[in-house]
N, C-alpha and C positions, 0 to 999 in steps of 0.2 A: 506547381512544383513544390513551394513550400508548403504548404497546408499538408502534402503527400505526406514530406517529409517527417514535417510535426507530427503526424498520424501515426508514421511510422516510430517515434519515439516515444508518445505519448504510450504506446503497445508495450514496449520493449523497456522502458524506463522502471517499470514498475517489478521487473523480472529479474531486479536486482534484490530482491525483496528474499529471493530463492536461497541461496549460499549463508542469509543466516537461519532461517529456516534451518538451514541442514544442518551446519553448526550445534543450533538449539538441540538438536536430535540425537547428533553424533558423541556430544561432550554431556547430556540427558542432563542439563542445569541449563537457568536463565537468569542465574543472579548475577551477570553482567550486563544485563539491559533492565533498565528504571522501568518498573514497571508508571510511577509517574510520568515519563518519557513516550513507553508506549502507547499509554489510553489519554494521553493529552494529542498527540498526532493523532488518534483514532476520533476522539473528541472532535477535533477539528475538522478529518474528513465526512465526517456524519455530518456536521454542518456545512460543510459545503456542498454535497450533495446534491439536496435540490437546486442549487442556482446551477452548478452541472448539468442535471436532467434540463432544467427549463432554455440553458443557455440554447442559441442556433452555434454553437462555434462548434466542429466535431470536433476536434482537436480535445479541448476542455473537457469535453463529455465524454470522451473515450478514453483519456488518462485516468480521469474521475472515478470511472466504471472499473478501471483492469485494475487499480491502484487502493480499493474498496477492495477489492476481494484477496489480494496480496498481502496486503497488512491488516486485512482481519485476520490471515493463515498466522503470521509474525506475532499478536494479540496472542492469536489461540496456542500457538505453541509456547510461547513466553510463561504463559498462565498454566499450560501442561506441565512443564518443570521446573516452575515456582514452588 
């Protein structure tokens, strides 16, 4: 039951990532987020990465995965209205 649960956040966690995204879009400027801020968490999840992939824990590796692709959208938009 807790691994479900972790699973189920590990999902969902990363989907908070969305609302600035939209933000970014809506207001068409990102000069309120560091772009140092961004590519150093981006930095970081590149590096963990593969211990991600390799680990056996789905939890880890499924945050990993949804959380990778989320805040590269966050990067990429950041860098759009920069």
């Amino acid at each position: 039951m807790i691994k479900i649960i972790g699973l189920i956040a590990a999902v969902i966690m990363p989907f908070w990532n969305i609302p600035l995204i939209v933000r970014i879009a809506k207001r068409k400027s990102s000069k309120d987020i560091s772009l140092f801020w961004a590519f150093g968490v981006f930095v970081c999840l590149i590096l963990m990465f593969p211990s991600a992939l390799a680990s056996k824990d789905i939890v880890f590796k499924t945050y990993s995965i949804v959380n990778i692709i989320f805040f590269s959208l966050v990067v990429i938009q950041t860098l759009r209205y920069r």
